[in-house]
N, C-alpha and C positions, 0 to 999 in steps of 0.2 A: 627263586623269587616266590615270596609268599601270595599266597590268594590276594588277603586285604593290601599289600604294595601292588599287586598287579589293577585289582580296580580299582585305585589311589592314581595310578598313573595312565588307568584307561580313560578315568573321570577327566582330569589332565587334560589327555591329548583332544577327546570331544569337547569340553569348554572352550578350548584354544582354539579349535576348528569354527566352533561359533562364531568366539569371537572375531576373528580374522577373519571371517566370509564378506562378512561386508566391504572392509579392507581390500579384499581380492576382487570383488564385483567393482567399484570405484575405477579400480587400476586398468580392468579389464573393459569398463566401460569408455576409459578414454582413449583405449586405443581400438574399437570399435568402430567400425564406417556407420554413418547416418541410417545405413538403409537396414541394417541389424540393430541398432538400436531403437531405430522405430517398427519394429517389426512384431509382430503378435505372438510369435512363440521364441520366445527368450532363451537363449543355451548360454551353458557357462564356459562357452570358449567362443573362438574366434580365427576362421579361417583366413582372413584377410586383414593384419591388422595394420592401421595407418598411423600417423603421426600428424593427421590434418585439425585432428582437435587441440591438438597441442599448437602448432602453428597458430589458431586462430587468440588462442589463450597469448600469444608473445603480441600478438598487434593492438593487445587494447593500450590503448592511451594513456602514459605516466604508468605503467607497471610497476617499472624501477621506484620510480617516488614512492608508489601505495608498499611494497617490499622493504626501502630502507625508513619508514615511517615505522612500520611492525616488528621491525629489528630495533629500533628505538625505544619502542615505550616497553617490548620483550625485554632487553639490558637491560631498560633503568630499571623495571618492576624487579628484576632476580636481582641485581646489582644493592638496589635499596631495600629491599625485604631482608636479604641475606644481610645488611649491615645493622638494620634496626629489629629483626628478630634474635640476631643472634645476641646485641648487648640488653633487648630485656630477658631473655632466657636467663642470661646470668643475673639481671639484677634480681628477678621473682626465685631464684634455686637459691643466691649465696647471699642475699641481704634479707631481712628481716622485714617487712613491709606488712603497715597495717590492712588490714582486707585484702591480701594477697590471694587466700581462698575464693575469697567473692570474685576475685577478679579473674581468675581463674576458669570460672564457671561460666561469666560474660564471656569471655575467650572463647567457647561453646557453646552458647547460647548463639551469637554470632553468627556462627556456620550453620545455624538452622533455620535461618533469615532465607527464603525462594527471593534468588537474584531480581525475578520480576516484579515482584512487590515492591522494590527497593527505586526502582531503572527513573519515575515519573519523580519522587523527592527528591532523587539524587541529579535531577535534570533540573528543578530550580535552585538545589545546593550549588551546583556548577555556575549556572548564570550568577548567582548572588556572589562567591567568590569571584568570578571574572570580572565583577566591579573595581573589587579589591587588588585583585593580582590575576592580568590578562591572562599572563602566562600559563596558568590555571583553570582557566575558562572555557567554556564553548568556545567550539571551532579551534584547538588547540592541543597539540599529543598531551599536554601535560595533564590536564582534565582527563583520558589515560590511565596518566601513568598514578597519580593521584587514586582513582576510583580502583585499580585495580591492587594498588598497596595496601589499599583498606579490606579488602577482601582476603588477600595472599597473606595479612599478616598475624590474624589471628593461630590458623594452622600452623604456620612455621613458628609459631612460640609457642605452640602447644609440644611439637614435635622436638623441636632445639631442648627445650624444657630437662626432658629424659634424659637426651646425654649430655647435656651438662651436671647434673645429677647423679650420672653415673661415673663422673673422676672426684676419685675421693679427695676427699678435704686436704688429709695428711699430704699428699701431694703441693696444695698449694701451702700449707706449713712449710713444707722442705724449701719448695721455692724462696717463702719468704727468709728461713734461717739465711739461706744463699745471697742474700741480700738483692733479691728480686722483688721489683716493686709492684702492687696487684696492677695495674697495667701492663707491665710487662708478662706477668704472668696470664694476663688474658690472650692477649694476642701471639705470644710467644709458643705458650704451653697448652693453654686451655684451648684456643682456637683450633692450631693440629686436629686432636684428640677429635673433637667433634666434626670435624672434615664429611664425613660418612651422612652427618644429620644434616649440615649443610646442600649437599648434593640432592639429596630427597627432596627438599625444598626447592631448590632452585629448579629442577624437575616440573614439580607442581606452578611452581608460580608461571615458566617461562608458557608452559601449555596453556593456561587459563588466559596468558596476556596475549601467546600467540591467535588463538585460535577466536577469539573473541568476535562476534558480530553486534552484539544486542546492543551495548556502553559504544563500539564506534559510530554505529549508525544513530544514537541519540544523541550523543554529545557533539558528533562531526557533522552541521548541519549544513552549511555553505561552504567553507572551505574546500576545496577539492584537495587541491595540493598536502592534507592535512590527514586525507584519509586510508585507510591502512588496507592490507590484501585482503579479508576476506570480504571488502568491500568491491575490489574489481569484477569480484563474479558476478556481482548482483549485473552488469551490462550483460549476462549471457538470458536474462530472465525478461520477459516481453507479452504482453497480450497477445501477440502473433503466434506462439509459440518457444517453448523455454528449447533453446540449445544444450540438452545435455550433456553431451560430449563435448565439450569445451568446460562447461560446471564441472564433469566429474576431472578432467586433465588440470584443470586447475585448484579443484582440491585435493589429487594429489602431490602437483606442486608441491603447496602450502605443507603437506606432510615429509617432505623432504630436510626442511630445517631441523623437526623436532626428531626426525629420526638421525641424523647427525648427531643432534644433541645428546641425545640416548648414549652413543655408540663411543661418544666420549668420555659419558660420564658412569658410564651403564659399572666399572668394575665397583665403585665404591655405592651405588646406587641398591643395588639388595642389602648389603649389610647396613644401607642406611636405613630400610624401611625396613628391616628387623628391629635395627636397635628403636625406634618410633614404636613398636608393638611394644617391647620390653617394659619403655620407661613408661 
């Protein structure tokens, strides 16, 4: 092994170490007893580790409800992102469209919008639609599922973009010779092929929908029944003093779906945010 491979992969393993520290303190702080965790000299283990923050994490009230709420507006966001970024990818790569450039560059201009700046217009954009179509509105996943498509879908048409781009033409030529209709060739042939760019998105989008606090806590104002996980931990938080160990067992909870999700999707997930660098 060469020099420059070995501090390539020494650099590696200490970023990694960074970044998973925090990760490891979370996990480690929810199986911690109350009396190490409030304690003045902090170690990064645990002689006695319990399961009592966790327990307290199962008794808050409508769990299940705040859990399949978050599993809800997570599907719809990947589910609908995934179906309308992937037919404008094709329509901006293989149809001719005036100001496609321009539009292109909104597309990125977009993602440089700070979420917070957005959170107060976008709180009387929801009321104003809720006039319109409840379903949509304050105090309603769809209001959600809505703000969060708007956000997940610039990227994943940026990223789809590439590798639609990257199956050449002449392929859907042959198709057509074969008397393949362009529909059919989208979904048949072209859809496949992109599989990888697909994954990377739905990645991105499922994380941003799952883990979301700022858009539920403003848009889910009364409703309880309406409101998603990372909202149950806010009952661990008090003038009296904040329950940590319960906060941190309960955000690793919350990291148990998306690490599933990973673990599912993880084989075609590198080569999908390879070919995203590529195109």
């Amino acid at each position: 092994m060469t020099r420059a491979r070995f501090a390539a992969n020494a650099t590696a393993v200490v970023l990694a170490a960074i970044i998973a520290f925090p990760l490891y303190w979370m996990v480690l702080s929810a199986f911690k007893p109350e009396a190490e965790l409030l304690s003045s000299d902090p170690r990064p283990w645990t002689t006695a580790p319990t399961l009592e923050s966790f327990r307290r994490v199962f008794t808050v009230d409508g769990l299940g409800g705040y859990f399949l709420n978050s599993a809800l507006v997570a599907g719809a966001v990947v589910l609908l992102s995934l179906l309308m970024s992937f037919l404008a990818a094709v329509a901006l790569t293989r149809f001719r469209i005036r100001g496609r450039a321009v539009l292109l560059v909104m597309l990125l201009v977009a993602q440089m919008v700070p979420v917070e700046a957005l959170t107060i217009p976008l709180f009387f954009l929801m009321r104003q639609v809720g006039s319109a179509a409840p379903a949509f509105g304050l105090n309603h996943l769809g209001s959600l599922v809505l703000v969060h498509l708007a956000f997940s879908l610039p990227l994943a048409i940026w990223m789809l973009r590439g590798f639609v781009a990257a199956v050449p033409v002449e392929l859907e030529e042959a198709a057509t010779l074969d008397g393949a209709s362009r529909t059919r060739f989208v979904w048949q042939v072209l859809f496949p092929l992109v599989a990888p760019g697909l994954v990377a998105t739905s990645v991105l989008s499922f994380i941003h929908a799952w883990n979301d606090f700022l858009f539920a806590k403003t848009f889910i104002i009364s409703a309880t029944e309406n409101q998603t996980l990372p909202m149950a931990i806010l009952v661990f938080f008090s003038p009296q003093g904040n329950d940590w160990g319960a906060i941190m067992a309960g955000s690793a909870l919350m990291t148990i779906p998306v690490l599933i999700f990973f673990v599912l999707v993880q084989r075609k997930l590198v080569s999908g945010l390879s070919g995203a660098v590529k195109g």
